[in-house]
MINU-402068 format. One record per residue (C-alpha): x, y, z; residue in one letter. Coordinates in steps of 0.1 Angstrom, whole numbers, padded with zeros to 4 digits, always signed. Example, Ala and Ser with C-alpha at 12.3 -4.5 7.8 and 13.67 -1.06 7.14 Angstrom:
2
+0123-0045+0078a
+0137-0011+0071s
END
This chain:
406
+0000+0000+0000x
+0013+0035-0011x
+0019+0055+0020x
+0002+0095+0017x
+0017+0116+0044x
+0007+0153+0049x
+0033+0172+0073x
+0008+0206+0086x
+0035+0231+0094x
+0062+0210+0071x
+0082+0240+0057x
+0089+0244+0092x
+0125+0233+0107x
+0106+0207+0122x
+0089+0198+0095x
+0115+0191+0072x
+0134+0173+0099x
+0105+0145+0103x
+0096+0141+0062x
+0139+0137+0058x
+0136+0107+0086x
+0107+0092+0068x
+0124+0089+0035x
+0158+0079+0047x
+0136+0049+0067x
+0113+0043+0036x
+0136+0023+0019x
+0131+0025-0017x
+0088+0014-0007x
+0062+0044-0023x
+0057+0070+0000x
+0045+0103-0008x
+0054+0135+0015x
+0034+0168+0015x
+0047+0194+0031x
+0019+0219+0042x
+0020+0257+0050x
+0009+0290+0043x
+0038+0304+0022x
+0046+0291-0008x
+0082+0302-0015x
+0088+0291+0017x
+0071+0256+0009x
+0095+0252-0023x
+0128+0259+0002x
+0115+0236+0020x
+0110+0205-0002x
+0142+0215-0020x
+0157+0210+0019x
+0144+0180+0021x
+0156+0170-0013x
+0192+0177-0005x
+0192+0169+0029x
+0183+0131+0020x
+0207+0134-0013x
+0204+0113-0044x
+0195+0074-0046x
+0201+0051-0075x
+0173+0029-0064x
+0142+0054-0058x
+0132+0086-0064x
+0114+0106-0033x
+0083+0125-0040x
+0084+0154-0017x
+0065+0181-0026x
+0043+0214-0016x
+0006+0221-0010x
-0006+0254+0005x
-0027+0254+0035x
-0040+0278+0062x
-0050+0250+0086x
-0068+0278+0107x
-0091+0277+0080x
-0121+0254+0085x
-0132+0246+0052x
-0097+0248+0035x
-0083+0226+0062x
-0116+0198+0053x
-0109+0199+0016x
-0070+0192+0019x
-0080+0169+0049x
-0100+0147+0024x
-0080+0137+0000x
-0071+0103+0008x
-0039+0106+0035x
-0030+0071+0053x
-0013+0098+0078x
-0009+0132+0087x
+0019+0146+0110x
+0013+0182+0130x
+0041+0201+0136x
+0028+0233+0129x
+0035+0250+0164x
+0031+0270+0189x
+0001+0252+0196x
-0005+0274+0232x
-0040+0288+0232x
-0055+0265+0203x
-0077+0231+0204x
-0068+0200+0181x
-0087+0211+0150x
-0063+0192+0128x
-0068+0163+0150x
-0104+0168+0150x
-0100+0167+0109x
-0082+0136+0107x
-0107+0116+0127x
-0136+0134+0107x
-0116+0120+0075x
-0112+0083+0092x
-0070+0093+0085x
-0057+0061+0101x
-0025+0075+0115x
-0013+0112+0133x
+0015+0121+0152x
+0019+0157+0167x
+0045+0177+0188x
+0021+0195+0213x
+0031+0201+0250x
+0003+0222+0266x
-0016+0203+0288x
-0049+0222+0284x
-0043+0213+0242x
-0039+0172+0249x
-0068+0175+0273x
-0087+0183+0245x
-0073+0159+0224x
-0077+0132+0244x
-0112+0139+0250x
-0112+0130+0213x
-0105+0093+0222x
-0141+0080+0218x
-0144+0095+0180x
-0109+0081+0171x
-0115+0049+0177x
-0152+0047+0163x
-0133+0059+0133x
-0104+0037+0128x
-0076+0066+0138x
-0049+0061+0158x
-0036+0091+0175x
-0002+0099+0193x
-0003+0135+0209x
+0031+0151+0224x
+0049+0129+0200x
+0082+0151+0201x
+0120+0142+0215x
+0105+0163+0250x
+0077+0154+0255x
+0078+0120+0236x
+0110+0105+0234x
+0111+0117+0269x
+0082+0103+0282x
+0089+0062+0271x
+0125+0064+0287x
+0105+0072+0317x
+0084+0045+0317x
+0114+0022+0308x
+0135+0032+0342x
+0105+0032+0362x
+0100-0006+0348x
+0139-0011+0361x
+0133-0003+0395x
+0113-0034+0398x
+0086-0021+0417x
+0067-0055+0420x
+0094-0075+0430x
+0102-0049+0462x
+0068-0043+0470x
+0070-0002+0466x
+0061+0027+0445x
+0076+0053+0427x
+0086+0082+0453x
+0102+0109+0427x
+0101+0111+0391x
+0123+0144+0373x
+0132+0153+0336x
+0159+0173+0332x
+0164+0191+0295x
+0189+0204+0274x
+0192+0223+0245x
+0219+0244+0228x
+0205+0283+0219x
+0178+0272+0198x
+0183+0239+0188x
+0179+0245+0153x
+0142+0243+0156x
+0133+0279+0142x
+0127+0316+0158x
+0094+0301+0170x
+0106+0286+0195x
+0120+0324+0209x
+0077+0327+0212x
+0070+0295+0222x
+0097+0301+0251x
+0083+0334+0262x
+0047+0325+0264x
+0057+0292+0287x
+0069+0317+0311x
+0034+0328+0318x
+0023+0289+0322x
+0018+0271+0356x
+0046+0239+0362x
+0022+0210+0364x
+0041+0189+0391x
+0034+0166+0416x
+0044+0174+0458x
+0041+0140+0485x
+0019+0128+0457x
-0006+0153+0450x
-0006+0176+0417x
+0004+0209+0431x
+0008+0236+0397x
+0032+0263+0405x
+0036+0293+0390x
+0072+0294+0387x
+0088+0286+0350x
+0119+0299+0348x
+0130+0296+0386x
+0145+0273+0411x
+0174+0265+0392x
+0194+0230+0397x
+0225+0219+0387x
+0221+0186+0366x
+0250+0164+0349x
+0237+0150+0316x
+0262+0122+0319x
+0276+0095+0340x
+0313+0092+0333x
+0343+0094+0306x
+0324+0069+0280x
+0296+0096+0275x
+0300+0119+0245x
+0274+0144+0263x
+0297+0148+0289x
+0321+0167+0262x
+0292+0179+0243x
+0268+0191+0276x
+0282+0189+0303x
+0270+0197+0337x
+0241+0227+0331x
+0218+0247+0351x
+0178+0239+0343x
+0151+0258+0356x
+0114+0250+0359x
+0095+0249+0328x
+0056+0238+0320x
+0061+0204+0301x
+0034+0182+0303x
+0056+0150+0314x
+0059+0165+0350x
+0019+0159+0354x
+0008+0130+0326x
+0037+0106+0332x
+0033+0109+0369x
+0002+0104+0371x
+0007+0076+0348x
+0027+0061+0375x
+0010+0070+0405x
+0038+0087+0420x
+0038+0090+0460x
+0058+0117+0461x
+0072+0143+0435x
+0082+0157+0399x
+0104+0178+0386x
+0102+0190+0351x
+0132+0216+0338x
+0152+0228+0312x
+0185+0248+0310x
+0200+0264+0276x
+0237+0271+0263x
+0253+0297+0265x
+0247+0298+0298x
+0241+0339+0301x
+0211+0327+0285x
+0201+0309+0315x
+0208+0343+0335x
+0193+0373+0313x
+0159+0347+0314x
+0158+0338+0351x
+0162+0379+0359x
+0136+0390+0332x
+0113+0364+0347x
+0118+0382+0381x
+0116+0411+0366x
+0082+0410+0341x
+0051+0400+0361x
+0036+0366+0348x
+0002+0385+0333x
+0026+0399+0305x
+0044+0370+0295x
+0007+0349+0288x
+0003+0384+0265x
+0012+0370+0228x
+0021+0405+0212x
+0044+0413+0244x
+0059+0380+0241x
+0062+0383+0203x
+0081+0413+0204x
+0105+0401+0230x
+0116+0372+0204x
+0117+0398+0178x
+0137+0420+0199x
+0164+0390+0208x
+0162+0374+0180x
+0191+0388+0161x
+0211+0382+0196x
+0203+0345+0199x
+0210+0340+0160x
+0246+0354+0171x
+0250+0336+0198x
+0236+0302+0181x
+0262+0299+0154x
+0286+0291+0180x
+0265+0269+0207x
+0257+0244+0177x
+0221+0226+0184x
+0228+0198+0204x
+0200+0188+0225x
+0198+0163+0262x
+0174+0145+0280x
+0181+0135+0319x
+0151+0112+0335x
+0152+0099+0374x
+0129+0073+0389x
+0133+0073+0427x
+0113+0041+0446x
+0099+0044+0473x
+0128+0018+0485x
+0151+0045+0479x
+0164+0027+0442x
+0173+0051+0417x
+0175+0044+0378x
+0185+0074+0357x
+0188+0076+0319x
+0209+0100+0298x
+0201+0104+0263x
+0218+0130+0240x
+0213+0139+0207x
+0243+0163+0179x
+0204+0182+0175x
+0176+0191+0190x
+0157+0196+0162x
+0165+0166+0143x
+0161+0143+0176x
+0123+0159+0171x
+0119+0149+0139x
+0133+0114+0141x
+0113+0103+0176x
+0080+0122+0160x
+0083+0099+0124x
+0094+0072+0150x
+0061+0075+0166x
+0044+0074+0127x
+0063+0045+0117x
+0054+0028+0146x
+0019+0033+0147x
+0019+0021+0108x
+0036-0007+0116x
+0011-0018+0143x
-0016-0014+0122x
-0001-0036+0095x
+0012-0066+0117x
-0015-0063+0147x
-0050-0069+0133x
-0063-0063+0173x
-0044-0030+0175x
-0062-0007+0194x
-0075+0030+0179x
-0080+0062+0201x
-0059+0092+0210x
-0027+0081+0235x
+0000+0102+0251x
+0035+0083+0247x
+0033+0070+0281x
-0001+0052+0270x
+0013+0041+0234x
+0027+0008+0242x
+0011-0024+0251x
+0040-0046+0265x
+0074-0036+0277x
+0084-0053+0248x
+0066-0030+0223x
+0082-0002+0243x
+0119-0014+0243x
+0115-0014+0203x
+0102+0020+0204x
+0131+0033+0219x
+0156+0009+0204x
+0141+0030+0165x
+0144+0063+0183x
+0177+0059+0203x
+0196+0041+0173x
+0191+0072+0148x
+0219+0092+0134x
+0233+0119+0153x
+0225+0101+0186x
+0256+0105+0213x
+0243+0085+0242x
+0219+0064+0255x
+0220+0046+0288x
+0205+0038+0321x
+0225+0035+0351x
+0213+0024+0389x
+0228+0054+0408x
+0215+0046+0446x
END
């Protein structure tokens, strides 16, 4: 069967990121890529990205190309959605503020497949209040299906599966994610927005087991080593880094996954590190009301954006997750995964998620349809551990390991 894939917000760095992973994992079999987005000239950059990103093959010729779509548009957004896709990736960001109209489309459309980078939690409550509707119409849904969340999320799940809860009797105590990411990471000056308006967002974390939001992005910084010893390449690459609270879903979803008995942490530090300063001061500085404010928080990354683009040309992109699962027991598993790029870790772990789900579909016939978060994806720790085998065996992938540190 041909694969149809339409990429919603595809010229974006993103976007190109995830429809080069698809090809390079297609293997000479028929897939077709949209890329979809408002500006054509910038819709032709990107499929000509794509094109030389994946370079030339003797034994099959990609078909990557453009359509124009204002997904904000109702009706245009139903007559593109119609038009026979087997899946359809959303990348098209920020998605702060909005509901899960192109997820709303794709079930309409009985569009077997979609995958989608969104981290606010009041955007996958409304997706996953679509759960009923996806399954009675054959789609299977994977929402926050990014590097962080995403990626993120399953190598939580995995080191709370090595503690070994039902063999000791206990529960998990602590769960913390720790980020990374060099300037920008690649991803595009919307991330500059994205970053401002999270400053005006609550932390959705857990205290002695009880979800307790705080207002308080961009403070109480920690100093986190995103490696364990010598054999690590992130240790050269990342280093030890400050991280400071940020409002990422995980910190909530996968601890109440979990049933956590006492906390979460969710964080995220930048390089250079005066980065990590200027923000924690403004945040100080600014009360919260203004950062919610999209034209304030516009103009801010329009303000420093010629600054970070400085500043990124020498920081490179390079992105790092740190997870810790704390049992009750006191038994501590962390994981340390690091990527050469945040922005292509995204696009590999989001076409990861794609892949996956088309996989299932083809070689389970008792899959099961509806709208999951990562956490929820897998079935079996088996279906997991292949998951993250794909995503943590990409190129550009520096490290990869669990440890039991207490």
């Amino acid at each position: 069967m041909k694969e149809r894939i339409l990429i919603v917000g595809g010229t974006g760095r993103i976007g190109t990121a995830v429809a080069s992973h698809l090809i390079k994992r297609a293997q000479g079999s028929q897939t077709d890529i949209v890329l979809a987005g408002r500006d054509s000239r910038k819709g032709e950059a990107a499929v000509r990205e794509v094109m030389a990103d994946i370079g030339r093959s003797e034994t099959f010729e990609p078909c990557v190309s453009f359509q124009r779509l204002d997904w904000r548009d109702e009706i245009e957004l139903n007559n593109v959605m119609q038009r026979g896709w087997t899946s359809v990736i959303n990348t098209a960001g920020p998605f702060l503020g909005i509901r899960p109209s192109i997820l709303q489309a794709a079930i309409k459309h009985k569009i077997p497949s979609y995958v989608d980078v969104a981290d606010p939690t009041s955007y996958l409550a409304d997706a996953l209040a679509l759960d009923d509707a996806a399954r009675s119409a054959g789609t299977c849904a994977v929402v926050a299906g990014g590097a962080f969340p995403g990626l993120s999320n399953l190598i939580a799940m995995e080191a709370v599966e090595q503690l070994q809860l039902e063999e000791s009797g206990g529960r998990v105590q602590d769960l913390n994610f720790d980020y990374f990411t060099a300037g920008l990471g690649g991803s595009g000056e919307v991330n500059l927005l994205i970053t401002n308006l999270g400053f005006g967002e609550e932390v959705e974390v857990f205290q002695q087991g009880v979800l307790s939001p705080i207002l308080r992005a961009g403070l109480d910084q920690k100093q986190v080593d995103f490696f364990f010893d010598e054999e690590d390449a992130s240790k050269a690459k990342i280093g030890t880094v400050n991280t400071w609270l940020w409002p990422f879903p995980e910190g909530r979803t996968v601890a109440e996954q979990v049933e956590v008995a006492g906390g979460s942490r969710v964080a995220m530090g930048t390089a250079p590190d005066i980065w990590n300063v200027v923000m924690n001061l403004l945040v100080r500085l600014i009360p919260r009301s203004w950062w919610k404010q999209e034209n304030f928080s516009q103009a801010l990354a329009t303000f420093s954006k010629p600054l970070v683009a400085f500043t990124d040309m020498f920081v490179g992109e390079t992105h790092g997750i740190r997870v810790e699962a704390t049992s009750t027991s006191g038994k501590t598993i962390v994981c340390i995964q690091a990527h050469e790029s945040f922005r292509t870790c995204v696009g590999q772990s989001c076409a990861e998620f794609l892949l996956h789900l088309n996989r299932r579909r083809r070689e389970d016939p008792q899959h099961q349809d509806g709208v999951f978060l990562p956490e929820r994806l897998c079935q079996s720790s088996q279906e997991r551990k292949s998951l993250l085998k794909a995503m943590t065996s990409t190129p550009g992938t520096l490290t990869y390991r669990y440890k039991q540190t207490a």
